[in-house]
DSSP file (Angstrom, degrees, kcal/mol; ACC not computed):
  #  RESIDUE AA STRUCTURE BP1 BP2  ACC     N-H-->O    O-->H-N    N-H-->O    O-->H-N    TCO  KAPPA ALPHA  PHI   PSI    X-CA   Y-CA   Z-CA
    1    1 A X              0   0    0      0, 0.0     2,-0.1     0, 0.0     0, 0.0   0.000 360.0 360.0 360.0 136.4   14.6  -12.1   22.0
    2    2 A X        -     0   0    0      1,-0.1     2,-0.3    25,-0.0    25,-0.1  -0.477 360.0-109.2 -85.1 160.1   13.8  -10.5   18.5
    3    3 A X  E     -a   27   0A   0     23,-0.5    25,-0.8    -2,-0.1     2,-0.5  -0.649  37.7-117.8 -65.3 127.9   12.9   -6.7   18.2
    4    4 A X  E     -a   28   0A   0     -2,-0.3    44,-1.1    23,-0.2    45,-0.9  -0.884  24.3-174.7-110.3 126.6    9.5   -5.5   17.4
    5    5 A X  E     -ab  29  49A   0     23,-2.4    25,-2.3    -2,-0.5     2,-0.3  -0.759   9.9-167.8-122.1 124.7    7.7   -3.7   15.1
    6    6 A X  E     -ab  30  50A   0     43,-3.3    45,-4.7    -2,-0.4     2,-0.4  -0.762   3.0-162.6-112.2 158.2    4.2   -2.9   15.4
    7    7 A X  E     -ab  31  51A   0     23,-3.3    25,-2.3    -2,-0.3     2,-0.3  -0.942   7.6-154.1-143.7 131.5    2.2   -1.6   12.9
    8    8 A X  E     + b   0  52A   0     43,-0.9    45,-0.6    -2,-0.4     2,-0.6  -0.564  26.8 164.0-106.3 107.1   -1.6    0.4   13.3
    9    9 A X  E     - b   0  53A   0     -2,-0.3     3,-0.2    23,-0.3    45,-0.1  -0.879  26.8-167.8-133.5 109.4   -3.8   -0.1   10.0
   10   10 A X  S    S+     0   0    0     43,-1.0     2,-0.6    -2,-0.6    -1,-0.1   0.957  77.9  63.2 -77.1 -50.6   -7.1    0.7   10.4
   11   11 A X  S >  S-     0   0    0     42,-0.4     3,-0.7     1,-0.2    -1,-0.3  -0.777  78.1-140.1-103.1 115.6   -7.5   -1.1    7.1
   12   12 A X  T >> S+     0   0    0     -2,-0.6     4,-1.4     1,-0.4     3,-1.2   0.253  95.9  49.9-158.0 -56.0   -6.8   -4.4    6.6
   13   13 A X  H >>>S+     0   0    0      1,-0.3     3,-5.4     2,-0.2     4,-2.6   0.984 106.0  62.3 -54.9 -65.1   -5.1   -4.8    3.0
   14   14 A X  H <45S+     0   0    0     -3,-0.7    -1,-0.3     1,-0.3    -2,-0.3   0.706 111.2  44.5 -48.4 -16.9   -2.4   -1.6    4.2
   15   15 A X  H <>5S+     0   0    0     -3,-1.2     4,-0.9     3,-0.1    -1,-0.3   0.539 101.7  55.8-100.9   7.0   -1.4   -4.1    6.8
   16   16 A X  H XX5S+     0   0    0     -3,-5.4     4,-1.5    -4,-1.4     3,-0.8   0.937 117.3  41.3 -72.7 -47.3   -1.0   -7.2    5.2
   17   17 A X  H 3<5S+     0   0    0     -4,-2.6     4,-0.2     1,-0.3    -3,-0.2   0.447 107.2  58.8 -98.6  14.1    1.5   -5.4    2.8
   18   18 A X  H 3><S+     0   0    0     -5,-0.5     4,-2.3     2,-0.1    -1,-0.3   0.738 108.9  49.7 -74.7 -50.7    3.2   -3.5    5.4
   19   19 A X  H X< S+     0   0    0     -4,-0.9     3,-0.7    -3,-0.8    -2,-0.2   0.957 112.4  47.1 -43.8 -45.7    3.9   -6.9    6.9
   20   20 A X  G >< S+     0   0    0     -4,-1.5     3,-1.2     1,-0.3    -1,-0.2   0.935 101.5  57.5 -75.4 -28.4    5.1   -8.2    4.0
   21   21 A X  G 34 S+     0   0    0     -5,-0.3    -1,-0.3     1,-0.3    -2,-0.2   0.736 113.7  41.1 -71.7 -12.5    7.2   -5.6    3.0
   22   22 A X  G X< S+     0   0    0     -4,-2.3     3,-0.7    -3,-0.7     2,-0.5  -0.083  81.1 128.4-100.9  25.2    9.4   -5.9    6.6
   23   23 A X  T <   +     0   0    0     -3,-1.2     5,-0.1     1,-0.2    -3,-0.0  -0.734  68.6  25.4 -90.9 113.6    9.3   -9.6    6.5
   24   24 A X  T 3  S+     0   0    0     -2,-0.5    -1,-0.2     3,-0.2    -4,-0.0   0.624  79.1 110.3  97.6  23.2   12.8  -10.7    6.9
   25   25 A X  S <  S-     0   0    0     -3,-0.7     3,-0.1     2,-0.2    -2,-0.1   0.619  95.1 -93.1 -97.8  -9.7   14.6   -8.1    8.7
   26   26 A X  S    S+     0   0    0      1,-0.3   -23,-0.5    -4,-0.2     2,-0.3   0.899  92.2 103.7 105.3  48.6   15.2  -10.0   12.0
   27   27 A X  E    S-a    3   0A   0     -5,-0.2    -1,-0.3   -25,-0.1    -3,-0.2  -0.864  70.8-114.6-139.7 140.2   12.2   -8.7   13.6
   28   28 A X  E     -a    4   0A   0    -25,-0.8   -23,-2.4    -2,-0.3     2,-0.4  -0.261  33.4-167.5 -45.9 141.7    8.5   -9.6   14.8
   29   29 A X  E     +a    5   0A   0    -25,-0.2     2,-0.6     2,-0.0   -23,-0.2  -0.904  11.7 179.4-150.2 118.5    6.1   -7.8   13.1
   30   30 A X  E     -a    6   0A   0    -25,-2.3   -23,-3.3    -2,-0.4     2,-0.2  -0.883  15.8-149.9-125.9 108.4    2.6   -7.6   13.9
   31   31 A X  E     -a    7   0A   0     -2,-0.6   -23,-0.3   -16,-0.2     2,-0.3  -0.434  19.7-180.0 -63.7 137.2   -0.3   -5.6   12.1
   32   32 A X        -     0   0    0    -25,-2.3   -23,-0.3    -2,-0.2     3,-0.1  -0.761  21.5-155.1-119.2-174.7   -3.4   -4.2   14.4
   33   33 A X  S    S+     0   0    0     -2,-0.3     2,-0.3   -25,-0.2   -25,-0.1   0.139  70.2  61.2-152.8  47.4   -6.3   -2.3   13.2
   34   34 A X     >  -     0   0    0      1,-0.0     4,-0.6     0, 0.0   -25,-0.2  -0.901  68.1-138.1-131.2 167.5   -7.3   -0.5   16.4
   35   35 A X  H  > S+     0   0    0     -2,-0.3     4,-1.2     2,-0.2     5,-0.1   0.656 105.4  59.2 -96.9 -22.4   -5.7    1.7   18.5
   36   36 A X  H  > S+     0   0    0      2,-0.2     4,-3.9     3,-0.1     5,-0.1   0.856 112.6  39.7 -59.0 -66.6   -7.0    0.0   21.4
   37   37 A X  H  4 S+     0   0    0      1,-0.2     4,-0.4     2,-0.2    -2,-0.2   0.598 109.9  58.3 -80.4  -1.2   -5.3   -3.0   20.3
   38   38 A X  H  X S+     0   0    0     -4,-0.6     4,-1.2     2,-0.2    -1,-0.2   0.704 113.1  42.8 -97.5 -66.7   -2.1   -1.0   19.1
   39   39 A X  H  X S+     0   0    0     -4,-1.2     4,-2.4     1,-0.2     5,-0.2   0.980 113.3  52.5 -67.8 -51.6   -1.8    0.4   23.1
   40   40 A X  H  X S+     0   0    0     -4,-3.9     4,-2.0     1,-0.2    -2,-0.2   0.749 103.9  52.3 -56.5 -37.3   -2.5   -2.9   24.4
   41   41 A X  H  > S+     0   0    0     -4,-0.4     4,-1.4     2,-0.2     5,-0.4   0.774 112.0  48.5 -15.1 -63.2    0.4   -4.6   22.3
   42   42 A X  H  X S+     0   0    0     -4,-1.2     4,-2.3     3,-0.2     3,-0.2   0.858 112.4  54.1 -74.9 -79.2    3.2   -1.7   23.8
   43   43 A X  H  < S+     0   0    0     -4,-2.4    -2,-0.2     1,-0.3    -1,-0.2   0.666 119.0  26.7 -52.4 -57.6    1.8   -2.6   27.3
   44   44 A X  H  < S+     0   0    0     -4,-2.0    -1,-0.3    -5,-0.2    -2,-0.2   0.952 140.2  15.1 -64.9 -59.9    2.3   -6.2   27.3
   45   45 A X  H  < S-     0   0    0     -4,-1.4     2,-0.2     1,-0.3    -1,-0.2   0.077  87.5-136.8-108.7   0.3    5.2   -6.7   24.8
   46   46 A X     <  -     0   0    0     -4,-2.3    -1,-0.3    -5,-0.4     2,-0.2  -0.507  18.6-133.4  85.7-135.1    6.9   -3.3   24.3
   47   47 A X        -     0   0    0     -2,-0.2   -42,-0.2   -42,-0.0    28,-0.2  -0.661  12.5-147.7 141.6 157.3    7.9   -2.4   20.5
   48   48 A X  S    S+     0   0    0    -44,-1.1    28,-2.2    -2,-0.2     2,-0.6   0.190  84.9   5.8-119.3 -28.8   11.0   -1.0   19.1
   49   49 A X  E     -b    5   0A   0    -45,-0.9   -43,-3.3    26,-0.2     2,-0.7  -0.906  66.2-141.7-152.9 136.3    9.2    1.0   16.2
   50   50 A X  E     -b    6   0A   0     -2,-0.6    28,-2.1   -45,-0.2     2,-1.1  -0.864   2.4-154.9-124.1 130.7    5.4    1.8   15.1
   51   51 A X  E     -bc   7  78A   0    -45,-4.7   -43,-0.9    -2,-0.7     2,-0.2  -0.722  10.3-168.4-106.9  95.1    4.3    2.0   12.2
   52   52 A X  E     +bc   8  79A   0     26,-1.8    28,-2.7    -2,-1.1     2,-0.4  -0.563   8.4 178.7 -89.3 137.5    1.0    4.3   11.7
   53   53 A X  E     +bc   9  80A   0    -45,-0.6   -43,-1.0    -2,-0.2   -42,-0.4  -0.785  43.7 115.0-140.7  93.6   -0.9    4.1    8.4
   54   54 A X  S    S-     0   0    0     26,-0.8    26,-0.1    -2,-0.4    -2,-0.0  -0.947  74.1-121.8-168.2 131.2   -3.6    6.6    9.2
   55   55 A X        +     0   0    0     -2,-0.3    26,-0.1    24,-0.0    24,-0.0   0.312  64.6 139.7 -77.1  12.6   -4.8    9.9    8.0
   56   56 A X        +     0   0    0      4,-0.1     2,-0.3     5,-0.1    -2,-0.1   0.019  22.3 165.4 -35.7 139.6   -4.4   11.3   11.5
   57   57 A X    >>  +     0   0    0     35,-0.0     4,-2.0    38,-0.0     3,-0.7  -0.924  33.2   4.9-150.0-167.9   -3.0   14.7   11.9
   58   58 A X  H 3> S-     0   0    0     -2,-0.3     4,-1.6     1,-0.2     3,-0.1  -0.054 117.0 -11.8  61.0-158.1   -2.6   17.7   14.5
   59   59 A X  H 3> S+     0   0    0      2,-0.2     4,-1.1     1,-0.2    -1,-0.2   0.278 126.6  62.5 -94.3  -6.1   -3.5   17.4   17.8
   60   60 A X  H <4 S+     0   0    0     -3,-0.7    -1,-0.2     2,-0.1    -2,-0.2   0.752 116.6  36.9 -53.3 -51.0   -5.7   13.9   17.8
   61   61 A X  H >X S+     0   0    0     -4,-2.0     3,-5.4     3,-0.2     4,-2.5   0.978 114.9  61.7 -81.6 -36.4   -2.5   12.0   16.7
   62   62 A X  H 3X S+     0   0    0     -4,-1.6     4,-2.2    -5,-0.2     3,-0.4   0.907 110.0  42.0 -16.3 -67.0   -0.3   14.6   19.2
   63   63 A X  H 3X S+     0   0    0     -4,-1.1     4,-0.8     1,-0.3    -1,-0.2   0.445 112.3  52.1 -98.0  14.1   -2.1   13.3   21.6
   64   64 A X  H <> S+     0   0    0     -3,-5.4     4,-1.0     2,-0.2    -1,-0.3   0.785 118.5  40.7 -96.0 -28.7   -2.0    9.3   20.4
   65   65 A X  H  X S+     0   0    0     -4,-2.5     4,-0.9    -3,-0.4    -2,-0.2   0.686 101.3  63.7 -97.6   0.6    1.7    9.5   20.2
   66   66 A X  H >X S+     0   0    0     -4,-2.2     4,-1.5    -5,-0.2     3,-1.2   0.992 115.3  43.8  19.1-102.6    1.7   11.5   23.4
   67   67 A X  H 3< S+     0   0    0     -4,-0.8    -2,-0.2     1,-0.3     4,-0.2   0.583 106.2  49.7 -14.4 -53.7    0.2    7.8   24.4
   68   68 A X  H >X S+     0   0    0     -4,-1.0     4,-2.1     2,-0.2     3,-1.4   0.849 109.6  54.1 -80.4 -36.3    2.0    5.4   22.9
   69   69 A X  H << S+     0   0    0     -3,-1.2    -2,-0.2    -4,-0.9    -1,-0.1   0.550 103.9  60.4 -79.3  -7.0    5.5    7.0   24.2
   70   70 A X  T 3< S+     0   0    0     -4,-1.5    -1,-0.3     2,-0.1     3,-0.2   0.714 102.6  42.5 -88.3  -1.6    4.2    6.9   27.4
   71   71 A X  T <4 S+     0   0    0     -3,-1.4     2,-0.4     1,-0.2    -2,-0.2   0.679 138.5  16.5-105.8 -58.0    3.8    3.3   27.4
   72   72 A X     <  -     0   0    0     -4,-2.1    -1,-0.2     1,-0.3     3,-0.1  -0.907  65.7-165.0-137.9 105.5    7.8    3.2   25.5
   73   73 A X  S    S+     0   0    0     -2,-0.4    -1,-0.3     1,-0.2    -2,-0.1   0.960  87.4  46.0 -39.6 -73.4    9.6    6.4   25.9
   74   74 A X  S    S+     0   0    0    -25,-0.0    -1,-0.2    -5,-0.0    -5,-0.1   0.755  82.0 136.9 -54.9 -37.2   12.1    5.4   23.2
   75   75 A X        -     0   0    0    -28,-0.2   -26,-0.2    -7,-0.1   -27,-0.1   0.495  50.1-133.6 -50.8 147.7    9.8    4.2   20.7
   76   76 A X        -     0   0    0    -28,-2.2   -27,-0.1    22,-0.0   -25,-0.1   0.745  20.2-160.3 -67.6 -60.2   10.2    5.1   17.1
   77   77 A X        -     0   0    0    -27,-0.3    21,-3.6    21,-0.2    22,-2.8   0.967   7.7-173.7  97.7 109.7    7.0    6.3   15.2
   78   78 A X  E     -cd  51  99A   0    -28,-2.1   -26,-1.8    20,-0.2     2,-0.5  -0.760   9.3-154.7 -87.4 132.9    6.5    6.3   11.5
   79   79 A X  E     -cd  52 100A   0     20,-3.1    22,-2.6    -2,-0.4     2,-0.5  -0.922   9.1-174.1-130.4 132.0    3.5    7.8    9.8
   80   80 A X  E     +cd  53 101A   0    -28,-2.7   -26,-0.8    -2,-0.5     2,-0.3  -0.998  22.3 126.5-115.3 152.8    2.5    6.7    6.6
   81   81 A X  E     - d   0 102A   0     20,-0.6    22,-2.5    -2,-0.5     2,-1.0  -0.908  64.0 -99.3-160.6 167.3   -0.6    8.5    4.4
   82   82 A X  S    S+     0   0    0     -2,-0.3     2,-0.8    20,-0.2    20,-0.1  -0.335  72.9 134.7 -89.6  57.9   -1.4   10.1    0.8
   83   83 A X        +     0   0    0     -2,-1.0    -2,-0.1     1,-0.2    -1,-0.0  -0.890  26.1 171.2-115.0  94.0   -1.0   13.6    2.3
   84   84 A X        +     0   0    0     -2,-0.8    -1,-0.2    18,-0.1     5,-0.1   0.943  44.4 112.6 -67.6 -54.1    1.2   15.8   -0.2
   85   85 A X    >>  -     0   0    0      2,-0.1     4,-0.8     1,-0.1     3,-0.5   0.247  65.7-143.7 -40.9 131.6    0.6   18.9    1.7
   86   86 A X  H >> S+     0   0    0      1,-0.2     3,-3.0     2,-0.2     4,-1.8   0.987  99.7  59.5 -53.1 -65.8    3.4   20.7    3.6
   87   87 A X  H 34 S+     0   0    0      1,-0.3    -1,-0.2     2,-0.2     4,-0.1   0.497 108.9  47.6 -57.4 -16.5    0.9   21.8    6.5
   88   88 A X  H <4 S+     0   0    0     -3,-0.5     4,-0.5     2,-0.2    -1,-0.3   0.597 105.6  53.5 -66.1 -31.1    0.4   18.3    7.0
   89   89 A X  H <X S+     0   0    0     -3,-3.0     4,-2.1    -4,-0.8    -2,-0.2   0.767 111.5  50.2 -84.0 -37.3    3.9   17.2    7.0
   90   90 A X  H  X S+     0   0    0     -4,-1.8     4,-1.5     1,-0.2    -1,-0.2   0.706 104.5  50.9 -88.3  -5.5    4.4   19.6    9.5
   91   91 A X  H  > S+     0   0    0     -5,-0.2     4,-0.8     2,-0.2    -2,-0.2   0.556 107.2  58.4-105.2 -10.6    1.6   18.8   12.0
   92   92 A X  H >>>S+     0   0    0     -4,-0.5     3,-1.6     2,-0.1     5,-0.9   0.947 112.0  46.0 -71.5 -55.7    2.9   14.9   11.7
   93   93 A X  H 3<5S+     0   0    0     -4,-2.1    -2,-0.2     1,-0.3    -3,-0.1   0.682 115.2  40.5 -48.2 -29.8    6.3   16.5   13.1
   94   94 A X  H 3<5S+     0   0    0     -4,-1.5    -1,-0.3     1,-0.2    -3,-0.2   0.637 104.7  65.9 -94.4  -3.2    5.0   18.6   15.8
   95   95 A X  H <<5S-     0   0    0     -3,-1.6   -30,-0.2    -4,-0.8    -1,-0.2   0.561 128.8 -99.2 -75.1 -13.9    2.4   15.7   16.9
   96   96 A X  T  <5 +     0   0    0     -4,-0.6    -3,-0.2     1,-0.2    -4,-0.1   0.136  68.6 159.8 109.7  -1.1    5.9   14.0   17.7
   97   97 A X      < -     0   0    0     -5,-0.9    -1,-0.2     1,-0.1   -19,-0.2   0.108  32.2-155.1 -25.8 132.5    6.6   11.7   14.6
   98   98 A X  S    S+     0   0    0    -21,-3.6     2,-0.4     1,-0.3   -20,-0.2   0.938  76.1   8.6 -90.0 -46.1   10.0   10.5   13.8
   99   99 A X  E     -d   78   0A   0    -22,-2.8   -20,-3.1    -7,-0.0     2,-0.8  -0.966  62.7-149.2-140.1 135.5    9.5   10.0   10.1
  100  100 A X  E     -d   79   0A   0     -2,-0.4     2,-0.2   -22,-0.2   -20,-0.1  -0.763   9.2-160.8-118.1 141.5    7.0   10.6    7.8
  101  101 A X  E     -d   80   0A   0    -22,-2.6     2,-0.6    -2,-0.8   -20,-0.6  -0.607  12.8-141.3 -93.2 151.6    6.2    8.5    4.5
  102  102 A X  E     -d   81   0A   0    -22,-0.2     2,-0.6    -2,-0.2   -20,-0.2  -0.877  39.9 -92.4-108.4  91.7    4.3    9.7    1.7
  103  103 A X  S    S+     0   0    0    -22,-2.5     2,-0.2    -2,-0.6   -19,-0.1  -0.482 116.1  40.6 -65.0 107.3    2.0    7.1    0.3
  104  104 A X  S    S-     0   0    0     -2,-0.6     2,-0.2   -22,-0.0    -1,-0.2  -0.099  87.4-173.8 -94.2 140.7    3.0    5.3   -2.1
  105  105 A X        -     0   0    0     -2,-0.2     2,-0.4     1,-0.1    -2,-0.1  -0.537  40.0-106.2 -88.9 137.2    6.5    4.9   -0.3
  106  106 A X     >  -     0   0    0     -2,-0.2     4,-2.1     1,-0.1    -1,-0.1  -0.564  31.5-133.2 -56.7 127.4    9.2    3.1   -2.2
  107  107 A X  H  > S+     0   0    0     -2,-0.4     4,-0.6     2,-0.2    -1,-0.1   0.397 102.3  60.4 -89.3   9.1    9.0   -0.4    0.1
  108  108 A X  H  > S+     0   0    0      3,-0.1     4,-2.6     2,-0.1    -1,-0.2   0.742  99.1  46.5 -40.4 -62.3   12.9    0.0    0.0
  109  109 A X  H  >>S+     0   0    0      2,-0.2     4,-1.4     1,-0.2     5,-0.5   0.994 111.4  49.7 -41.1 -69.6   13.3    3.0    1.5
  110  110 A X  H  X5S+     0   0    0     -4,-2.1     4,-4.0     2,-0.2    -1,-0.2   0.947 116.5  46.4 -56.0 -32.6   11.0    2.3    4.4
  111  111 A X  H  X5S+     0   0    0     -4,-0.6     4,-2.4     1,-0.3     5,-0.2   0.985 110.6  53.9 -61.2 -54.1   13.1   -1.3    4.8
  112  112 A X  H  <5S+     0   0    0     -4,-2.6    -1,-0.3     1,-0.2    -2,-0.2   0.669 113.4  37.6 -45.7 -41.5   15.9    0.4    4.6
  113  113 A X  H >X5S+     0   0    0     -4,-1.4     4,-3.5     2,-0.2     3,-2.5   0.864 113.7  52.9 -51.3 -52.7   15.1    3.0    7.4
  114  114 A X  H 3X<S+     0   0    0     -4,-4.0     4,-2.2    -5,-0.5     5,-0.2   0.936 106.9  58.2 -58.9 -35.3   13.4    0.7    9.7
  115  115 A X  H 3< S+     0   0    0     -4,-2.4    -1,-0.3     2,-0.2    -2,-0.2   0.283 107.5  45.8  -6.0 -27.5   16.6   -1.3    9.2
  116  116 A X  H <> S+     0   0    0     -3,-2.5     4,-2.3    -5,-0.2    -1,-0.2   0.695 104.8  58.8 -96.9 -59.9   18.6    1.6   10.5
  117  117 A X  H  X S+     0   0    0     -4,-3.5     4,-1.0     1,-0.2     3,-0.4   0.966 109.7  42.8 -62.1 -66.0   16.4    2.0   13.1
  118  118 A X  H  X S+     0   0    0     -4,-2.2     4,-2.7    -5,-0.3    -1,-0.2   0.753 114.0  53.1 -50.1 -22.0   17.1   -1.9   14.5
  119  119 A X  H  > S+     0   0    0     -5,-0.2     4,-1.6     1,-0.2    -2,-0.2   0.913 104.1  48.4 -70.0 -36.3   20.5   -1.6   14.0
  120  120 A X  H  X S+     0   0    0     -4,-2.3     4,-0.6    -3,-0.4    -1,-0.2   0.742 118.6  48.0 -59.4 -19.4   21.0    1.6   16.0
  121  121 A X  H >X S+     0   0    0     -4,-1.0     3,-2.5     1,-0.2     4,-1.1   0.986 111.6  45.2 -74.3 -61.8   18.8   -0.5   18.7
  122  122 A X  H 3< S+     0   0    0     -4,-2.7     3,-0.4     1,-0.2    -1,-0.2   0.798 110.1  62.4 -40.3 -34.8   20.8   -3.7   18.5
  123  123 A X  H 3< S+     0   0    0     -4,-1.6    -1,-0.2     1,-0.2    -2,-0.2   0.773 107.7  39.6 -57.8 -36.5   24.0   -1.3   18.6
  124  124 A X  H <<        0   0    0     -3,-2.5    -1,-0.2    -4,-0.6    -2,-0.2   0.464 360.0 360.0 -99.1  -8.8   23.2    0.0   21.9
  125  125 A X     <        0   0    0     -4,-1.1    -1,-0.2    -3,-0.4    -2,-0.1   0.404 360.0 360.0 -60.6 360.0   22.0   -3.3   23.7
């Protein structure tokens, strides 16, 4: 059963080319653009990593990825947005984020993590 990576876009283009850009790493990869349909996704079919591309910050995303890890303890969580700001950077970390992207992200570097990320998974199966 392949590994899966889900990925939250509220808008439409920023997940086609998140898709594309993890296309061929040995995992499913499915864009949403709700949060609704984002929770509903982890319930049925789990996730190994999520991929948020959403100007969330603080205690509204705390208390989304609060959610989603309750659904999959382990899960991974990525944040992407065009937020330079330190104070920002720090309120993805304390909202619980594992890694945060700066948009635009080098599409290597993110394969290369999320890459990392399946391997450590596959490592421990």
């Amino acid at each position: 059963m392949l590994d899966r990576i889900l990925i939250f876009a509220p808008l439409r283009p920023l997940g086609g080319e998140s898709l594309l850009a993890l296309r061929g790493l040995g995992a499913e990869v499915l864009a949403v653009e709700r949060w609704e349909a984002l929770e509903e996704e982890l319930r049925l079919h789990g996730a190994v990593l999520v991929l948020i591309l959403s100007p969330l910050r603080g205690r509204p995303l705390a208390e989304r990825v609060a959610a989603l890890r309750a659904l999959v303890p382990r899960l991974q969580i990525f944040h992407l947005w065009w937020d330079y700001s330190e104070q920002g950077a720090v309120e993805r970390l304390l909202a619980g984020v594992n890694q945060i992207y700066t948009l635009p992200c080098a599409v290597e570097r993110l394969r290369l993590r999320v890459a990392r990320v399946l391997q450590e998974r596959r490592g421990r199966a």
